[in-house]
C-alpha positions in Angstrom: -40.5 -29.4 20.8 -38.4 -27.6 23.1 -35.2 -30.1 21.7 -36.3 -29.7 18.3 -36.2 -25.5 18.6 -32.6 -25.8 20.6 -31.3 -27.8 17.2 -32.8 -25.1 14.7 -31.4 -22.3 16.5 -27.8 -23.7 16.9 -27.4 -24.7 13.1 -28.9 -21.1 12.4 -26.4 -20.0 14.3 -23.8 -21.9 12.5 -24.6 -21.0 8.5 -25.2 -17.5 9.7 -21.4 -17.4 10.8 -20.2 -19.4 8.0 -22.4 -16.8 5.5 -20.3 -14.1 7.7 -16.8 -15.8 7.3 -17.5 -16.2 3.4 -19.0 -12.6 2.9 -22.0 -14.1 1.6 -23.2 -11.2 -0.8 -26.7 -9.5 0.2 -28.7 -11.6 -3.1 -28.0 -14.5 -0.8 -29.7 -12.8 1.9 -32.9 -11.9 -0.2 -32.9 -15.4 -1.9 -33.3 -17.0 1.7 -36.0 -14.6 2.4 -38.2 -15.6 -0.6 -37.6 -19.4 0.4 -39.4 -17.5 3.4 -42.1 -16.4 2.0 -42.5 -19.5 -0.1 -42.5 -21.9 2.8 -45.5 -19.5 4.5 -47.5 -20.0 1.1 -47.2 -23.4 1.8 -47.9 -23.7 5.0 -50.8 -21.4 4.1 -52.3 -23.2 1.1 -52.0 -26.8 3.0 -56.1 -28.1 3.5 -56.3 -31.2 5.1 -55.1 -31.9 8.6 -53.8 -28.9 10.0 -56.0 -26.6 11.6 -55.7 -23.0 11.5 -54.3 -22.1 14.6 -51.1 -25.1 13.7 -50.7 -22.6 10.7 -50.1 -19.3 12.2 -48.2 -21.4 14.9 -45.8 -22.4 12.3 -46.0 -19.2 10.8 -44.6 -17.4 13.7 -42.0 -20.0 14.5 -40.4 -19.6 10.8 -40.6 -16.0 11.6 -39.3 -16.0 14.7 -36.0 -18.2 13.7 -35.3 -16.1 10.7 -35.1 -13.3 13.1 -32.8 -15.2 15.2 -30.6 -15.7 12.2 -30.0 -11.6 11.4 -29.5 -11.5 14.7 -26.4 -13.1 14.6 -25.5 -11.7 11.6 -25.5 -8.0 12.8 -23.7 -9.5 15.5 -21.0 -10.9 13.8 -21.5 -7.3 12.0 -20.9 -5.4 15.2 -17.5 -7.7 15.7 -15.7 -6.4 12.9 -16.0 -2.8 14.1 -14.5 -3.8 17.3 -11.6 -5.4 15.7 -11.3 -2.4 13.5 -11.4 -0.7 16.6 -8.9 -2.5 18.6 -6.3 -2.2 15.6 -7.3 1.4 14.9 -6.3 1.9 18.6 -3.0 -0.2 18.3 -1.8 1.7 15.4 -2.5 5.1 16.4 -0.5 4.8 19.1 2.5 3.7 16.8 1.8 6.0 13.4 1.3 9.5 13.7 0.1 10.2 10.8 -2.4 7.3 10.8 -6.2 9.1 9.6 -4.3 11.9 8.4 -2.3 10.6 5.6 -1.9 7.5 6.6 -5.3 4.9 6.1 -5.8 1.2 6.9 -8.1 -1.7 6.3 -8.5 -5.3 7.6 -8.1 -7.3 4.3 -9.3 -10.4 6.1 -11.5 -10.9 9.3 -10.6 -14.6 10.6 -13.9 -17.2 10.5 -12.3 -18.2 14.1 -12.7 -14.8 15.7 -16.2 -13.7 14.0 -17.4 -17.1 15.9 -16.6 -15.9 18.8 -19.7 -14.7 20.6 -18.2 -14.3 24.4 -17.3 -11.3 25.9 -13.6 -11.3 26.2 -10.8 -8.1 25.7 -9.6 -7.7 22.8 -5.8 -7.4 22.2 -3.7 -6.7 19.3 0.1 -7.0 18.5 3.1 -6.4 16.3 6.2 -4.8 15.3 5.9 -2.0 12.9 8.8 -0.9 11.0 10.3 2.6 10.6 8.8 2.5 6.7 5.2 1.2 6.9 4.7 -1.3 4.5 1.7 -2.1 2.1 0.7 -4.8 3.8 1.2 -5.8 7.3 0.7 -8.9 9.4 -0.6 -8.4 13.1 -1.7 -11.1 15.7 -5.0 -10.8 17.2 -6.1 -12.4 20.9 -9.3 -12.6 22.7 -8.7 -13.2 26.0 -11.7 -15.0 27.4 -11.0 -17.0 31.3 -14.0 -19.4 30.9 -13.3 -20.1 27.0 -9.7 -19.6 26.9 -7.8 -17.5 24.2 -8.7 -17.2 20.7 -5.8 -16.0 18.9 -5.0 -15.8 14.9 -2.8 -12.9 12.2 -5.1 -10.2 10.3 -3.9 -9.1 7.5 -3.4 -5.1 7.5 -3.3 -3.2 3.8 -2.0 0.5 4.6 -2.7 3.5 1.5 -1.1 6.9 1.4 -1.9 9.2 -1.3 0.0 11.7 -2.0 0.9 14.0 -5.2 3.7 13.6 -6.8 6.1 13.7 -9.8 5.7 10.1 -12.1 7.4 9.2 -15.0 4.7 10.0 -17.8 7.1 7.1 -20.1 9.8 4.6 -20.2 13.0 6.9 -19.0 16.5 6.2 -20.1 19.5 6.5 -17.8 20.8 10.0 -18.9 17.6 11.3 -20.1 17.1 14.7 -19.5 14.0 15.4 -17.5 11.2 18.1 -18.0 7.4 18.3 -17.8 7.6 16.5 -21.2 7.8 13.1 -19.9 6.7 13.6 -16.2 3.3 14.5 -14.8 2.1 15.4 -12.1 0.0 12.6 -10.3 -2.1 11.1 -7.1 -0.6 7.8 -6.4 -0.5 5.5 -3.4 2.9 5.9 -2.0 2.8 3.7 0.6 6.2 1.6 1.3 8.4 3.9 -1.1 11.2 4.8 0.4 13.5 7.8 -0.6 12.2 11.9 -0.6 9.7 12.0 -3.3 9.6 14.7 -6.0 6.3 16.9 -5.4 6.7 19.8 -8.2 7.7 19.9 -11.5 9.9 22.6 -11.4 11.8 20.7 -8.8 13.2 18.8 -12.2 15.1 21.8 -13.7 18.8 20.9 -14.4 18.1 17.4 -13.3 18.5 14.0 -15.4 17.4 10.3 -15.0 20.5 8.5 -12.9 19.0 5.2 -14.2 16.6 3.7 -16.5 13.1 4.6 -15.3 9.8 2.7 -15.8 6.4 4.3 -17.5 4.5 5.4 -13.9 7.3 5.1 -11.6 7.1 7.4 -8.7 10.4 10.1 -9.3 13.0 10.0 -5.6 16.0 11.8 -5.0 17.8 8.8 -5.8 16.4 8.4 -9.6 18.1 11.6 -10.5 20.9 13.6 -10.7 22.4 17.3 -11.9 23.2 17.5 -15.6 26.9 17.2 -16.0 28.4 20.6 -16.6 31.0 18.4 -19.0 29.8 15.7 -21.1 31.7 12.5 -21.8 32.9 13.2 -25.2 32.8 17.0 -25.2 35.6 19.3 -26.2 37.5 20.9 -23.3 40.3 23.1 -23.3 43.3 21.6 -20.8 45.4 24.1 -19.3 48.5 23.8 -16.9 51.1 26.0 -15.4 54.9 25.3 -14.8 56.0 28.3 -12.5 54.7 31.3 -14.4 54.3 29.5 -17.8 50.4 28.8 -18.5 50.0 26.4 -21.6 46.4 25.0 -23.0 45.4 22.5 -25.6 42.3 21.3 -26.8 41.0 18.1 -25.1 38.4 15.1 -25.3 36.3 14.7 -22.0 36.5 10.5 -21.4 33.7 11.1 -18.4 30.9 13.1 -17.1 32.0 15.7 -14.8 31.0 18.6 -13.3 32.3 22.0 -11.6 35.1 20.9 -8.7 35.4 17.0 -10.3 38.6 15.8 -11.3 37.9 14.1 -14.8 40.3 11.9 -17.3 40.8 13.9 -20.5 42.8 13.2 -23.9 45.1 15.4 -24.8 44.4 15.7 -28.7 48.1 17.1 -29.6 49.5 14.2 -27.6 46.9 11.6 -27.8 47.7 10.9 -24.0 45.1 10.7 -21.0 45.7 13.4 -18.4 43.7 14.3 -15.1 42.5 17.4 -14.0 39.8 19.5 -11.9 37.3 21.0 -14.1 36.3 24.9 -12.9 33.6 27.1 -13.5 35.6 28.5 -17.1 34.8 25.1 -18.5 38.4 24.3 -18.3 40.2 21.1 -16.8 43.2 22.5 -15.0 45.8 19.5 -14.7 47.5 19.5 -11.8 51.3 18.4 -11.3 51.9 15.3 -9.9 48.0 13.4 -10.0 
């Protein structure tokens, strides 16, 4: 009987942790105990043979090894906290911000370290870059002297929500942009590098430097000032020879703004001249460039 009970209990053991290691969902759970419940009705309704104290014997046994069984499992329960723990621990040490705007989750809790039922230290690892990432590989070790070291990777998913300034549409490089195709918006900003655009009105007198996607997170590096001179504008070219000042009227053959020195045409003598554009509006062409 004894050897019989010994081989219940350590296959119990086993499709508990393998119910564990799968995330067996709670129906499971309820399903076994109505298989429960049915075996007791049978055990009940059985008339020849069997005496009544073999039934509650047999009774209490079922009982007492389904017990056994969510034992284990709050067990195994009780393990994942303490690896969340142990990595909670590792990366506060590493990411300031980590609870505060900073979250993280164990996407996957290794079969061979929810089996482990010793009592051995828990010890994580890792290199953590200077931009946390979305997702994040660190190694995990029990160290256990009489069982020896368990050792495998979790999987770490990091979040950071923060609100900021998203493109509300598909962008065009050059686009002008305003609260009319930006919002405002709660997204997960984990991973993006570059200084993120928090208000609207931080978009005054800006304009798309590239081509932007519908719900793409706005940087300083997506935009840029509107050009005080667009390519193709009119602009008056002036020069000076000693204390002669001349002007003519000009085509602007870039973008440009206050200080730049830009290509123009000269429309009376169709020729391509450079100069520095001021605050007039003016391209002042300078001797010798």
């Amino acid at each position: 009987m004894c050897a019989i009970f010994y081989r219940i209990l350590h296959k119990s053991r086993k499709i508990t942790r393998l119910c564990r290691g799968f995330f067996i969902p709670a129906r499971t759970y309820i399903e076994f105990l109505n298989k429960i419940f049915e075996s007791y009705s049978i055990v009940l309704n059985l008339k020849s043979g069997i005496n009544t104290g073999f039934k509650v014997f047999s009774v209490l046994f079922i009982t007492f090894v389904f017990a056994l069984c969510f034992m284990f499992s709050v067990s195994n329960a009780l393990e994942e906290q303490a690896i969340d723990k142990a990595v909670s621990g590792f990366l506060a040490e590493r990411i300031p911000l980590l609870s505060g705007e900073i979250h993280f989750e164990v996407e996957n809790y290794p079969q061979k370290i929810l089996s482990y039922d010793g009592d051995g230290e828990i010890s994580i690892d890792g290199d953590i870059p200077p931009i946390i990432p979305r997702y994040l590989p660190l190694e995990i070790t029990i160290d256990d002297s009489a069982e020896g070291d368990y050792s495998c990777y979790l999987k770490i998913r990091f979040s950071s929500f923060k609100k900021v300034v998203v493109s509300k549409q598909f962008i065009r490089k050059g686009e002008f942009l305003s609260n009319d195709n930006c919002l405002l918006k709660s997204v997960d900003v984990i991973g993006e590098s570059g200084g993120k655009i928090t208000d609207l009105t931080q978009l005054e007198g800006l304009r798309a430097r590239k081509n932007l996607n519908e719900a793409e997170v706005l940087t300083d590096d997506d935009m840029e000032p509107i050009p005080d001179v667009f390519r193709g504008g009119k602009v008056k070219i002036t020069a000076e020879f000693g204390t002669i000042k001349v002007a003519a009227d000009g085509i602007a053959r870039e973008d440009g703004w206050v200080g730049d020195y830009i290509r123009v045409k000269n429309l009376q003598t169709n020729k391509t001249v450079t100069g520095k554009l001021n605050g007039s509006g003016e391209v002042e062409v300078v001797a010798n460039r």
